[in-house]
N, C-alpha and C positions, 0 to 999 in steps of 0.2 A: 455475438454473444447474447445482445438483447433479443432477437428470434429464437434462439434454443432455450432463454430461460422462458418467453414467453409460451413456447411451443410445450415444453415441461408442465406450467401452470397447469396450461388447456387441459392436457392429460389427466394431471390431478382432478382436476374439475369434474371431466368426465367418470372419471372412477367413482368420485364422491356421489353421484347421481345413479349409476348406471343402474342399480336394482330397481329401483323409483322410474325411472326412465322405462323400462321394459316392464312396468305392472308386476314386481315382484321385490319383494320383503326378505333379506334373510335377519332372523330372530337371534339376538343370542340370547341362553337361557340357561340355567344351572343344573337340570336336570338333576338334581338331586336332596332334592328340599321338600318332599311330600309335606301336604296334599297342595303344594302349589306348583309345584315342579319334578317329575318325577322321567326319564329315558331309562329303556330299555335298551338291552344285549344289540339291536339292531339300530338304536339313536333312534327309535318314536319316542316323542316326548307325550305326555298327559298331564293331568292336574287343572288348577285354577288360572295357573299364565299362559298355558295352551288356549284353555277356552278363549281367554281375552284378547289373545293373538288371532286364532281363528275367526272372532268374532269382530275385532278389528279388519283383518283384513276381507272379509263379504265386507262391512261397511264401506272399505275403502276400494271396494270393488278388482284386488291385488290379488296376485298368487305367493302365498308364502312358506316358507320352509325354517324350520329349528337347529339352531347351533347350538352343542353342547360346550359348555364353558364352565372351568370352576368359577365360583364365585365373585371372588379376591380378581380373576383374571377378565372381568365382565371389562370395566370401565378399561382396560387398556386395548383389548382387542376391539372394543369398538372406534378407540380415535386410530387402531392402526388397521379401522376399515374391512374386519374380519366379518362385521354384519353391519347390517343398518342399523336397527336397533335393538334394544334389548328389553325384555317383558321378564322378569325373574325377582319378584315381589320385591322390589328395591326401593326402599324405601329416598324418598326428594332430602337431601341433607343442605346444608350451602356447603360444605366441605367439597358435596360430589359434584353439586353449580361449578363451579371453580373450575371444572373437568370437562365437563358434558352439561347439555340442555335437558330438559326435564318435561315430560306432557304436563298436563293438569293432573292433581291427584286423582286416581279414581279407585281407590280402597283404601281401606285402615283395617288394624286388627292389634287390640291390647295384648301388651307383652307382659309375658311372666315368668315367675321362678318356678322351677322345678326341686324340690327336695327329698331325701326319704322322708318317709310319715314319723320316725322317730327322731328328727331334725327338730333343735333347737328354735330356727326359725318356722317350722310347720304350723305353729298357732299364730302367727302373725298375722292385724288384721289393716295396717294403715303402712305408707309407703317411709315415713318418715322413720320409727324402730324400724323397721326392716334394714334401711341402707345402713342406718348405725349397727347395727346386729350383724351385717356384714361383713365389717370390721375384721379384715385376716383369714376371712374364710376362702378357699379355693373355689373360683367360681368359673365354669367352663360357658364362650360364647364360642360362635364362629365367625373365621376370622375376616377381616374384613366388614363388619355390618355395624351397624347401627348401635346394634347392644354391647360390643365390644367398645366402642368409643363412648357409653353411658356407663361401664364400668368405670372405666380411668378415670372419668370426670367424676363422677359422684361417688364413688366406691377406694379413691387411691389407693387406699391401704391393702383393697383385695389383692389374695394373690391367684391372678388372672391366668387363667390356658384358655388359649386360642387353638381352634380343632378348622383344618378345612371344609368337610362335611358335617354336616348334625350328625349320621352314622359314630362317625370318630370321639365325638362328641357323648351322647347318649352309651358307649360304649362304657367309656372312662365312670360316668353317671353311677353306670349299675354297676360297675368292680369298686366304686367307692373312692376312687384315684382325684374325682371332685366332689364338692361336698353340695352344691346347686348349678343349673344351667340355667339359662337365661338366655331366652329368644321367644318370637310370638309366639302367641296360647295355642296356632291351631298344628305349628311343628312338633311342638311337646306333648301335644295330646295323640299325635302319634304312637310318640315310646309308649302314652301310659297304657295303650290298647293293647303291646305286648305283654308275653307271659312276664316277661326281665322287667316289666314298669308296674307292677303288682302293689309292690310296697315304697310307689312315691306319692307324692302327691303336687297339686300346685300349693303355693303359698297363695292366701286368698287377698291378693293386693293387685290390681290392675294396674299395670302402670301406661299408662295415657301418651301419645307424640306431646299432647300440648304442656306434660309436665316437665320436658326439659327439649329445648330445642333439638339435640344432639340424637334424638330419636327421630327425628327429620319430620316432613310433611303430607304425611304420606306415600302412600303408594304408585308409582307414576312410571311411565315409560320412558329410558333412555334415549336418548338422540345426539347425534352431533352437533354442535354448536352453531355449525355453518348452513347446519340443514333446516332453515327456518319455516320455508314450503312445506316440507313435511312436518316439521311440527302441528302447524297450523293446520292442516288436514286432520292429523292422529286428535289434538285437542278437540274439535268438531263432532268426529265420530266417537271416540269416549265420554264426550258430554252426551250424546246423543243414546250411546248405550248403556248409562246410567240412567237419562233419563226414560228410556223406554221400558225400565227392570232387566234388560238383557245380562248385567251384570252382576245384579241381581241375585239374577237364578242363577245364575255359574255358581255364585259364593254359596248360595244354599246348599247345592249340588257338594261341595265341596268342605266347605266349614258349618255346615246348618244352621248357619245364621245368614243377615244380609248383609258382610261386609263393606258393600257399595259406598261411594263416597259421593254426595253431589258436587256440583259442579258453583263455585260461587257466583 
């Protein structure tokens, strides 16, 4: 019995390893969250987590390939070994610590409200009325992230819809069915480059990670807990591609700013 359970281990062991082991990465990613994630008809992925995946792995000298995964389904298909890790602008929480291991941050990107331009809250200029002002209004995040666990916390009263994709989400937006969205600035500026996001606007209130933990620590790449080797490489070469601008220019490319986050 002690041989088969140890023989069992070994196995695991080697599964946990085996893309790493043979110079290759598989990614999981969301593929549906422009301009950070975006899959096509045929599963290519593009956007901002591509680059930093591609651009990870020439650092890490790896071959690697993209998982399409909803969201909400990232952190479980990783501990059930579906991919190595996952690069799908997620932001570091301790909720997701809990879970899964975390790179160093290496982006940030201030979140905001989305509302019509004839929105009570649209002249809003500081975060503090805002959230009181929020008070019962219908506020759409998506589910699973970061913005949805900063409703509940700071917003109770709101009454929250949780949408799988932004699409789902920004959908409901423009038929009016919610009254603001709420996720980073550079997914909602999206909608607003549609004909359908004409008459919204943002609410002019930045809301910052450092203003409430529950917005996490940035942006950071996913890992297994067990997979400390590889952590310690991805940390290395992300500081590395911060510090060189390489990530840099992705965010330009992307958000036309430089999201980058250095390395403490």
């Amino acid at each position: 019995m002690y041989l088969k359970v140890l023989f069992v281990a070994i196995l695991a062991a080697l599964g946990n390893s085996a893309h790493a082991a043979e110079g290759e990465l598989a990614i999981g990613t969301e593929g549906a969250y422009p301009p950070w994630s975006m899959a096509d008809a045929a599963g290519n992925v593009t956007g901002f987590d591509a680059d930093v995946g591609n651009l990870l792995c020439t650092k890490l000298q790896m071959k690697c390939h993209f998982v399409v995964q909803a969201f909400d389904g990232l952190i479980p298909a990783l501990k059930a070994k579906r991919f190595d890790i996952i690069i799908s602008g997620m932001s570091i929480t301790q909720d997701r610590k809990k879970e899964i291991n975390f790179s160093v941050g290496y982006a940030e990107l201030a979140n905001m409200f989305l509302v019509p331009k004839t929105s009570d809250l649209a002249g809003i200029k500081d975060v503090g009325t805002l959230l009181k002002d929020l008070d019962g209004k219908s506020i759409g995040v998506q589910t699973g992230t970061t913005h949805a666990h900063f409703i509940e916390k700071r917003v109770p009263t709101a009454d929250l819809k949780t949408y799988d994709s932004l699409d789902q989400m920004q959908i409901d937006l423009a038929s009016g069915r919610v009254e603001a969205a709420f996720a980073d600035a550079s997914a909602l500026q999206d909608f607003l480059a549609k004909p359908e996001g004409k008459d919204f606007q943002f609410v002019d209130v930045k809301v910052q990670s450092k203003f409430d933990a529950s917005l996490g620590e940035g942006i950071g790449v996913g890992i297994s807990q067990e997979n400390t080797d590889l952590k310690a490489k991805i940390d290395t070469a992300l500081c590395s591609l911060v510090a060189d601008g390489s990530i840099g220019k992705a965010s330009q490319k992307w958000f036309k700013s430089d999201i980058s986050r250095p390395c403490d």
